[in-house]
N, C-alpha and C positions, 0 to 999 in steps of 0.2 A: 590578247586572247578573246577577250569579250570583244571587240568589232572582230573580229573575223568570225565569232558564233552570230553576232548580226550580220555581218553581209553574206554567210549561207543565207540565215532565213531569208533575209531580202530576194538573195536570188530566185529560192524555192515558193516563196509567197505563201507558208505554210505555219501553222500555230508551233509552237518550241517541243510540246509534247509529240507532234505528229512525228518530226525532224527526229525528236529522240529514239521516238518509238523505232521508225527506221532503222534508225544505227544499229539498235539491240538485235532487230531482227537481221540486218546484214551478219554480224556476229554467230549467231546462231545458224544463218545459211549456209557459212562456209563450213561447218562439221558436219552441217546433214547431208549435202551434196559431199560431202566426203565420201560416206558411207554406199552412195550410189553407186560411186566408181568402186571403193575395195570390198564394196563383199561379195559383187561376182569374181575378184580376183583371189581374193580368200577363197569360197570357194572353190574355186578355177582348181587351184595350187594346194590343194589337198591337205590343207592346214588344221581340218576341222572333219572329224570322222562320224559313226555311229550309222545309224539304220538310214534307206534312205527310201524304205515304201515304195519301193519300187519306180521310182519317179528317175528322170534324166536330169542330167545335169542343169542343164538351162532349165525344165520344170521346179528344181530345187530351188534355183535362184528367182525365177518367178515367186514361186508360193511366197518366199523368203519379202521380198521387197515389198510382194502385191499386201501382205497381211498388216504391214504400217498403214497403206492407206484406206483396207478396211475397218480397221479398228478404229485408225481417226477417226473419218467419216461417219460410222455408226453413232459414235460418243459426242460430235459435232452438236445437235441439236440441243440434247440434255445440255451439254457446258454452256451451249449458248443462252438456254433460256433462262439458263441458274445466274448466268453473270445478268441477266437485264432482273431477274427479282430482287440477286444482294445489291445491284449497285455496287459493284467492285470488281472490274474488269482488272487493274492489276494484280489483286489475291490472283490469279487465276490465269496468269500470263505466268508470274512467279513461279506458280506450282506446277505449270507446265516445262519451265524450264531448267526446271532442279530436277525433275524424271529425267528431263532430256541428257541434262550432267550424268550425271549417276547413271545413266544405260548405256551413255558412248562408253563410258569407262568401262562396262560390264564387258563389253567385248574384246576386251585381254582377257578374260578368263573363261572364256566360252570354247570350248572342244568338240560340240557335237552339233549336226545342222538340229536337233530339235530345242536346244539353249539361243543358239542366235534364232529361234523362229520366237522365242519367248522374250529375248529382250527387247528386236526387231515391234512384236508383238505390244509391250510395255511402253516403248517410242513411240508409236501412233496414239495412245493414250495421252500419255502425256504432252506429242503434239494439239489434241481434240481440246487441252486446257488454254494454246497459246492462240489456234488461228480465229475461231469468234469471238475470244471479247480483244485483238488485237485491231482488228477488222471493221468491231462495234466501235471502238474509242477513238478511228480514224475518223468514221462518216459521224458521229456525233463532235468531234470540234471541228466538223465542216460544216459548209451551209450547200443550199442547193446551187449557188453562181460559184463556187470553187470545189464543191465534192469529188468531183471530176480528177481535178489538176491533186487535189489533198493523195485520192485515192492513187495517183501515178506516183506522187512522189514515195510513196509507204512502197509501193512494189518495185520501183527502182531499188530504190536500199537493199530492200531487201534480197533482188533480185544481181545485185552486185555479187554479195555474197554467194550464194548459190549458185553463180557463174565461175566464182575462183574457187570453189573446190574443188569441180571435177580437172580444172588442169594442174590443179596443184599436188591432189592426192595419190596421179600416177607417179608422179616425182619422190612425194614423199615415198610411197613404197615400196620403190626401185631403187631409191636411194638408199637402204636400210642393208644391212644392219646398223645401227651405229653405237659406234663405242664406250661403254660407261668407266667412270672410276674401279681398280681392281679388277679388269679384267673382264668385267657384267657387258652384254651386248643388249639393245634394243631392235627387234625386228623392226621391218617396215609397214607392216601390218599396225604392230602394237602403239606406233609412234603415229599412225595417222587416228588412231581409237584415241591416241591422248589427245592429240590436234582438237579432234570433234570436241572432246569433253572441255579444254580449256578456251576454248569457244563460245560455248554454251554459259560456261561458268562469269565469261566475261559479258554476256548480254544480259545475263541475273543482275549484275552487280549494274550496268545500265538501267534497268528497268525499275531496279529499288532505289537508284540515286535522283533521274530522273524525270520520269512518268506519275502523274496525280492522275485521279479520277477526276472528269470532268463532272461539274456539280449539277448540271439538268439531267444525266440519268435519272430518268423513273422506272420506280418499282408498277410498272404495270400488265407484263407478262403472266400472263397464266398459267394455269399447269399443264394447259393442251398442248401435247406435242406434235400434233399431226401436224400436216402440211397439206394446204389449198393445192387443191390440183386443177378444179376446174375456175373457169373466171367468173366469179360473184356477181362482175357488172353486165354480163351479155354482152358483151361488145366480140369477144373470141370466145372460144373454145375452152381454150388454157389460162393458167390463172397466168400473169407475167412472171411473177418471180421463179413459179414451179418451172415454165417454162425456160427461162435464164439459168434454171439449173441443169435440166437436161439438156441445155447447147453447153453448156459449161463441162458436165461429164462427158461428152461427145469428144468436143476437143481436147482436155486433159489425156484422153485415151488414145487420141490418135498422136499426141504429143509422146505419150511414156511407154509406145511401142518400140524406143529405139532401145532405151535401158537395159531390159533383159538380152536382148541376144549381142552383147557387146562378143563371144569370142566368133558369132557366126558372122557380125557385120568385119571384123577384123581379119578373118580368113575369107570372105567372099571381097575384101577391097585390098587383099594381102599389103593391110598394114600393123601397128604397132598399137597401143595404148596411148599412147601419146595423143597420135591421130585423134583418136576414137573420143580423147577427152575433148581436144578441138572442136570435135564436131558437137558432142554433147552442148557444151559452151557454147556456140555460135546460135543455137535459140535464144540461152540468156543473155546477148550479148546484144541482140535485136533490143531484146524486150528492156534492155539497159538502156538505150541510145534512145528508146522510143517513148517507152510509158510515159514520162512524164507531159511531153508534148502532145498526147495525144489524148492523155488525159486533162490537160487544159482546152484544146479542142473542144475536145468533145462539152466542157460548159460553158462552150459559143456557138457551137453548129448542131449540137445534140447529140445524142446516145447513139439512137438506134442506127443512122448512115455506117458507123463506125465498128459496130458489133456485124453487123449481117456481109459489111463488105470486108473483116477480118475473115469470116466462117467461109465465104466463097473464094480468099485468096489459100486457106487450109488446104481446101481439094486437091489442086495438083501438088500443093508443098508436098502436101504425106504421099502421095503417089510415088513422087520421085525417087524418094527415098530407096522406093523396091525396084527403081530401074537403072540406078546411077551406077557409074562401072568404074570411079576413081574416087579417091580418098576427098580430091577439091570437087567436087563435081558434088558428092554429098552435106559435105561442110556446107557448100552454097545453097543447095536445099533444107540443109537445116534454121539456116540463116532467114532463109522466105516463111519456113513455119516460123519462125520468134515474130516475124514484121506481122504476120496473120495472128499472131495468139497478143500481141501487141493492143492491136485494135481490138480486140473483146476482152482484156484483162478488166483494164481500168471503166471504161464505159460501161458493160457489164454491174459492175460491183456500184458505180455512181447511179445508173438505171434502177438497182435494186433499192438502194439508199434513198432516193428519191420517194419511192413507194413505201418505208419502211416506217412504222407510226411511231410518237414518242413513248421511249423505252425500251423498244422491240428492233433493235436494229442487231442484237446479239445472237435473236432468233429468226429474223428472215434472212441477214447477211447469212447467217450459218446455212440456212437452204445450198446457196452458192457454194459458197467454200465445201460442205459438206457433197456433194456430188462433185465438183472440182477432184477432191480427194478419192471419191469413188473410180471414177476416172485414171487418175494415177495407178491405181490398184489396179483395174482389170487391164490396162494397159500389159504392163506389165507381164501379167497370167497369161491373156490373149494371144502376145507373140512369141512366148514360151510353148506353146499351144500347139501354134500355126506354120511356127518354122519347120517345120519338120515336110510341111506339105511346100516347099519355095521359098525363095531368100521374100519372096515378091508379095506372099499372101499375106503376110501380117498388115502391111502397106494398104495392102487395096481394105483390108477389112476395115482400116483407119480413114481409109478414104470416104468410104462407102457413111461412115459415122458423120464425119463433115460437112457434106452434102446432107444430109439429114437434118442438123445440125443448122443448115443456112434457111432449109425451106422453113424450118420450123421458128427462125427468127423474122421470115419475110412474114409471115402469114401469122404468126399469135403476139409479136410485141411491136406495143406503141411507144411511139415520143413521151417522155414525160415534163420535157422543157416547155413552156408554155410559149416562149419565144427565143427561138433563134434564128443567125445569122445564117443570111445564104452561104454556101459550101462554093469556095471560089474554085473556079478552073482554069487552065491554061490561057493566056491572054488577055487577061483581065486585066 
């Protein structure tokens, strides 16, 4: 057992804690991408009643989704900066993942859409405790000739997980009822809510067996929680990191316009859930195959090639979306957004990490992750919105974001590598 936990690392090239961290967070992904795929089907399927303010179906399921990742996000900077003052980025990963237990589980006993908007609600909190100082504990046991590769293999892991829930959770729920001792049945609803929770509960128990605090965390954070907007040095406009976070919510938004309208993309490509969770997955399936490699890249040829030429491959992926007329035809466009979001995960987050002073990587990574997360949300809201005017509009609106998104990384952010390798091309 111990050589086979050395020849992962070996393969990965990455510190024991980083690799751990991973795993925990693979864990953890596959209940939260659970909940993507069944609670518009909950929803959907009339499981859950009460007032509904007059809002639509898909509005409901937006609010519903969009409000995890504003709460995250809001709560992002505070956790962040609190983990770089205690110096205990695992307290704090912990306490985010014990909310996470205990509110998958909450959703067996939820009956009304304003209780799932409260646990829903509760989830984004308690994620705001796991993704900064998971994030900070990455780029602090890397250095700047591996933060790159460190940074790809944390969002593989991770990104495993979060790829096998949505194909997993139309199964489980379709699958259901299932039969208990005496007669007792479990919905498929109720059995994917245990799934998420015994997921959660196993990346707890990773992260307390596993994971230390790396011992050069400094207590040097302040209590300011703004964020630099403009750039201190003159050199641009923008500050880089402010900057790296609004390409970051850019793209997250044009990524999580697919989520909410799953029964309009199902009736507009007249297929199944199944489908639909395919295609979902085939983002994460990219960004599987890819992060890691491109986050070793990227700390030999550099950042920035890599983040501006993902934002300019976004454009027509999210376009397509709104124009494709078959189930594969989609899937293959989702698959081009994962190769696009690919290239600005990892280099992104190593760019920032680069700039990020000692101590403070809980609180400017958080910038990132924290609009990342904004993103998620208004995604979401967005094409609950929008569907109503075209299968096509939420698309362009995502389009319209990425393109924004690339000019705004040509033109405000530098290299931070002070030397790299020429970027080879064909025939060489």
């Amino acid at each position: 057992m111990r050589r086979l936990v050395h020849w992962i690392l070996a393969q990965f090239a990455v510190d024991r804690r980083v690799l751990a961290l991973a795993f925990a967070r693979m864990a953890d992904g596959v209940g939260n991408s659970f909940l993507i795929i069944v609670i518009p089907l909950y929803v959907a399927d009339d499981v859950v009643g009460g007032p509904t303010f007059g809002l639509s179906e898909a509005m409901i399921i937006g609010v519903i989704l969009s409000l995890f990742g504003f709460l995250n996000s809001s709560f992002q900077p505070l956790t962040g900066r609190l983990s770089d003052r205690t110096r205990r980025r695992k307290t704090f990963i912990l306490v985010g993942l014990g909310g996470l237990a205990l509110t998958n589980l909450a959703y067996v006993f939820a009956e009304t859409y304003v209780s799932l908007l409260v646990i829903r609600g509760l989830q984004g909190i308690s994620v705001a405790f796991i993704i900064p100082a998971s994030v900070a504990l990455v780029n602090e046991l890397a250095t700047t000739g591996d933060r790159g590769g460190n940074m790809g293999v944390y969002n593989t892991f991770r990104l495993v997980g979060f790829g096998a829930g949505p194909v997993a959770a139309g199964a489980v729920v379709s699958a259901g009822p299932y039969p208990l001792p005496g007669g007792l049945a479990i919905s498929g609803f109720d059995a994917a809510f245990y799934v998420a929770a015994i997921t959660a509960t196993l990346s707890y128990l990773l992260v307390t067996i596993l994971i230390t605090d790396p011992e050069s965390t400094g207590a040097t954070a302040g209590a300011d929680l703004s964020i630099d907007v403009f750039d201190s040095s003159g050199k641009n406009l923008l500050d880089p990191i402010f900057t790296l976070g609004v390409v970051s919510l850019f793209m997250a938004a044009a990524i999580a316009l697919f989520a909410t309208i799953q029964p309009q993309v199902n009736d507009h490509l007249d297929q199944g859930s199944t489908w639909f969770g395919l295609q979902f997955a085939a983002f994460i399936l990219a960004q599987i195959l890819l992060q890691t490699p491109i986050g070793r890249a990227c700390d030999q040829y550099g950042r920035r090639p890599f983040i501006l030429a993902g934002m300019i491959v976004l454009v027509p992926a999210t376009m397509a979306q709104g124009l494709v007329t078959t189930s594969e035809t989609m899937f293959l466009a989702r698959l081009v957004q994962g190769i696009a979001g690919a290239m600005v995960f990892a280099p992104a987050l190593a760019l920032a990490g680069d700039l990020a002073g000692d101590g403070e990587s809980g609180s400017k990574l958080s910038v990132l992750t924290m609009a990342f997360g904004f993103g998620i949300a208004i995604g979401p809201f967005s094409s609950g919105a929008l569907i109503g005017y075209g299968f096509w509009v939420p698309f362009a609106f995502g389009t319209v974001l990425a393109a924004l998104g690339a000019i705004l990384v040509y033109t405000q952010v530098e290299e931070t590598l002070e030397t790299t390798a020429p970027v080879p091309v064909l025939g060489d």
